[in-house]
N, C-alpha and C positions, 0 to 999 in steps of 0.2 A: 213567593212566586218569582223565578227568576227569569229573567227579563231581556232580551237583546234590542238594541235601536240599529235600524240599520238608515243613515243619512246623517248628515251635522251639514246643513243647510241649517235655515232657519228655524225652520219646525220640529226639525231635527233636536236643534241643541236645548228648544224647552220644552219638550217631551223631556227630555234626558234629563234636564235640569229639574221638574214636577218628579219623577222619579227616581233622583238620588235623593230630594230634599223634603218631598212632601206626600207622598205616597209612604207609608211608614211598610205596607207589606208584598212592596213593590222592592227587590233584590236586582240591580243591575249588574250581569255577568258581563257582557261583553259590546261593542259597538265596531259598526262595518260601514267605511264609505272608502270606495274604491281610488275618490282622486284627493282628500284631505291627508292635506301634511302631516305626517307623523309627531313630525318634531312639535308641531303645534299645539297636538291634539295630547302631547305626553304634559305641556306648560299648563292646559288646561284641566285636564283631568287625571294627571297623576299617573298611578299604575296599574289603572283600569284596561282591561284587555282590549285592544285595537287590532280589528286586523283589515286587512284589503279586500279580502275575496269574501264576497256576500254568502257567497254559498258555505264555506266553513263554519259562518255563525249559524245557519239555518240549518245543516244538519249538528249540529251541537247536542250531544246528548245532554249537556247541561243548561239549557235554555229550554222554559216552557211557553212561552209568550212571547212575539217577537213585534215591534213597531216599524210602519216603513213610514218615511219621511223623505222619499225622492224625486226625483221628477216623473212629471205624469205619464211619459211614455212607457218605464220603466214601472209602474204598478203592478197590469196583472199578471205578467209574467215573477214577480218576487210572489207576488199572493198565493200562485200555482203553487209554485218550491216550497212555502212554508206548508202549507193545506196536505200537498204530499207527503210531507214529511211530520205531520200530524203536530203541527205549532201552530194555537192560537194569535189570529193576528188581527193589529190592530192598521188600518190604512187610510191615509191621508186623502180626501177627493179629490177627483176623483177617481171610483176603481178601474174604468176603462172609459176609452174615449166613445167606443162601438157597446150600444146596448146590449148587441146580443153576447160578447163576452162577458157582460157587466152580471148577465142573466147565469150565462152559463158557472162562471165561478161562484156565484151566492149560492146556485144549486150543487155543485159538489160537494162545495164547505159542509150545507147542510145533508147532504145523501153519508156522509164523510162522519161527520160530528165534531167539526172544528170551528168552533168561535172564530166568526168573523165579522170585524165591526169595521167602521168605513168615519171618516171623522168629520160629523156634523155639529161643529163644537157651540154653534150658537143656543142649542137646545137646552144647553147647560149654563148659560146665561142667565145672572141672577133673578137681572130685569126682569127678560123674555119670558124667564119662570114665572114670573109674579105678574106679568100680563097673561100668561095662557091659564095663571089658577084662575085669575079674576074673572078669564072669559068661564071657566067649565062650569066655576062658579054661579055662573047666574047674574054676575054683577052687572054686565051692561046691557043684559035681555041676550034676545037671538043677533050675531055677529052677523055685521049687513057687507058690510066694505072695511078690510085691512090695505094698509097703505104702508108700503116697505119703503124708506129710503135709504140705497148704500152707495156712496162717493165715496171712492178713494182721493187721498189728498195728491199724487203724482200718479205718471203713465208709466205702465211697467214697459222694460224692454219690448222693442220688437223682436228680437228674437226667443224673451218669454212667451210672447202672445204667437210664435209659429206652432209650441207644441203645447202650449195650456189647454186646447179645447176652443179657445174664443170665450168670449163676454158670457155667452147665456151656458157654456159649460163649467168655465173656471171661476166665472164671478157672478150671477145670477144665480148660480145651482142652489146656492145660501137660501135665496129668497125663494128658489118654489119649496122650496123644505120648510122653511120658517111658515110661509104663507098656508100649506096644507098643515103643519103644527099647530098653531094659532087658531085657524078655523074649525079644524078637525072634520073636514070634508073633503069630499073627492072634487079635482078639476075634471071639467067635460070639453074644455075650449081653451085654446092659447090663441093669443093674438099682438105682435110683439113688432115693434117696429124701431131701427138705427140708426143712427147717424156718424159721419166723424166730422166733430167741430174741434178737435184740437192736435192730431199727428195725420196728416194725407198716409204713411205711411200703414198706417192703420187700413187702409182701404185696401191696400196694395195686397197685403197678404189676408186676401175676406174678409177682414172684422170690423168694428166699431169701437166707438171710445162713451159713446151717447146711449143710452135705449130705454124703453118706455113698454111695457109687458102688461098684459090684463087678461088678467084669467076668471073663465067661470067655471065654479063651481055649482055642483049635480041639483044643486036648491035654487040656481039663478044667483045668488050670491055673488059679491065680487073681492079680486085682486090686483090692486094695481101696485104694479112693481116700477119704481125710479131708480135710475141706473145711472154714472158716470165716473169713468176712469179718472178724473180732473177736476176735485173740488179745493179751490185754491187757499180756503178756510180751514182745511183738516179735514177728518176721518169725519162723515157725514153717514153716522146711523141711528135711522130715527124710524120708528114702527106707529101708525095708532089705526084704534078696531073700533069702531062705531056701531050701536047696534039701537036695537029700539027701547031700550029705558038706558041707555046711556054711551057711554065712550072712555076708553081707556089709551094711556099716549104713552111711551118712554124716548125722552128723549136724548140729548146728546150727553156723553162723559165728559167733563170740562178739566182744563189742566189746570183747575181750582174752582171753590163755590165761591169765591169772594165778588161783591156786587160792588164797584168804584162808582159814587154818584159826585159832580160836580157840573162848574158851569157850561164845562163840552159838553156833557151830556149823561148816559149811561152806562158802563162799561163793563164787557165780562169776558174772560180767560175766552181763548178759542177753541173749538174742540180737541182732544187728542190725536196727533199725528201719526197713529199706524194702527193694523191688527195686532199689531203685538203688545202693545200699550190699554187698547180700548178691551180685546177679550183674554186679554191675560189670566182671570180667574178662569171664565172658563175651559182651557185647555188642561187648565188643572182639574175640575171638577170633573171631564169627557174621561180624561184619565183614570180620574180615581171609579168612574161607575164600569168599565172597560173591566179592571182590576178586578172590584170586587164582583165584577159577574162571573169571571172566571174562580175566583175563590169559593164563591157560594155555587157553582155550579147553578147558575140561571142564564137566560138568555141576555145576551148582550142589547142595551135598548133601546140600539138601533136597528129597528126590524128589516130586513130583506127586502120589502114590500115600498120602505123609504127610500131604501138608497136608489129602485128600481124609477118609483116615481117621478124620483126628482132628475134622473138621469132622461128621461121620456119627456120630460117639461123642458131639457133643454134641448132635448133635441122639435120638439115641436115650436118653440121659439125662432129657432133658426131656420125650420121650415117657416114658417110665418112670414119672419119677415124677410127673406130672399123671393119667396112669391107674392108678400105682397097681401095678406088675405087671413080671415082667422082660420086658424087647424082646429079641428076636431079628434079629441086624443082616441077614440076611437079608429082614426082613420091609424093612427102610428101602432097598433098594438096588431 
């Protein structure tokens, strides 16, 4: 399967990196980011083909698979060009800021018959895997209340946060994914409320650094989702589901399991410092099922249906909390 990355941002370079090194039938032809150094990009990756203009890797008759890794504005419009040009692609969330484009591009892909997956890489989380068998399982009875915690350990740019979406698009969207993953039911109610306790600047250009989300689901069932751009401990992701014969928790990755006991006290490593650190396998593992769906000719498995919902959760979040009031997803559809 030969392959194009189009970005060398972050997400960028370990995509590229999962697929020179660990994807064994993953073939990287080429790679496209219009403003990275040449000179840099030859120190790093050799004599791998680099060019500038996105659109030369995307009509590439040598590319059948292409990954975008750039910024969010710039999504669906690369998504259209590859689609038209009948290249399976893979895209980083999320796929537009405006639902109804987010609608209109999944239904071409599919009117089309172009594999298009959208990157919800926590689904492929070891853990997360091994709490959502234990829930299908049966193991804690019927799921009553999931409880998402995710802090970031610093505040991204304000100028990131002018074109990311906001908290409940670029940082939230996680958690209504994860939270309808986990539960495996539909939400009826969003009710989501912000704050900024740590940059005013945040206020300035609409958004939040705080926020506090509760969703119900079609059974009365709930979701409470914990949110903060500024957790001064490290990467703060912690999931637990509770149900009627029992509870399941995963908790934090530590930058070691060693337990220091003495007369201070008790002591343990802090959590991991970034997303790159804490879901590093799974971007590998999003990868590798990407891959081999195209290979085996199956549906890529993240359904249409997911990307749409969780797009719809954040947009009923931010209606919530700018009015004030819980939404009924009903009213957004």
């Amino acid at each position: 399967m030969n392959v194009g990355v189009i970005g060398l941002g972050r997400m960028g370079k370990i995509h590229l990196k999962n697929l020179m090194q660990a994807i064994t039938h993953a073939n990287v032809v080429a790679v496209a980011d219009p403003v990275y150094p040449e000179e840099q990009f030859r120190k790093e990756y050799g004599d791998l083909l680099f060019v500038k203009d996105v659109i030369e890797l995307i009509t590439s008759p040598d590319v059948d698979a292409i990954i975008i890794a750039t910024p969010t504005s710039t999504h669906a419009a690369l998504v259209e060009q590859c689609i038209d040009n009948d290249k399976s692609v893979f895209c980083e969330k999320p796929l537009d800021l405006s639902l109804e484009i987010t609608k209109t591009l999944l239904q071409k892909a599919e009117n089309l018959g172009v594999p298009l997956m959208i990157g919800f890489n926590r689904r492929f989380d070891r853990d997360f895997m091994e709490a959502r068998k234990a829930v299908s399982e049966g193991k804690i009875g019927n799921p009553q209340i999931v409880k998402i915690t995710n802090r970031d350990p610093s505040l991204p740019s304000i100028e990131f946060v002018k074109t990311s979406g906001g908290m409940f698009m670029d940082f939230t969207i996680h958690d209504f994914d994860m939270a309808r993953y986990m539960m495996d039911k539909e939400v009826v109610e969003v009710y989501a409320k912000g704050l900024v306790f740590f940059d005013e600047e945040m206020a300035k250009v609409g958004d939040v650094d705080t926020a506090l989300t509760t969703l119900t689901f079609a059974d009365g069932t709930y979701a409470v989702l914990d949110n903060s751009r500024k957790a001064v401990f490290g990467y703060d992701q912690r999931l637990e589901i509770f149900g009627d014969k029992g509870m399941i928790q995963v908790e934090n990755n530590l930058a070691n399991r060693n337990v220091l006991y003495n007369e201070n006290g008790i002591h343990q490593a802090l959590p991991l410092n970034s997303f790159t650190q804490r879901y590093i396998d799974s971007y590998c593992k999003e990868m590798e099922a990407f891959i081999g769906a195209l290979l085996n000719k199956t549906p890529v498995p993240i359904k249409n249906e997911d990307i749409i919902m969780a797009t719809l959760l954040a947009y009923a979040a931010k209606k919530s909390m700018d009015e004030q009031r819980p939404v009924k997803i009903a009213e957004m559809k």
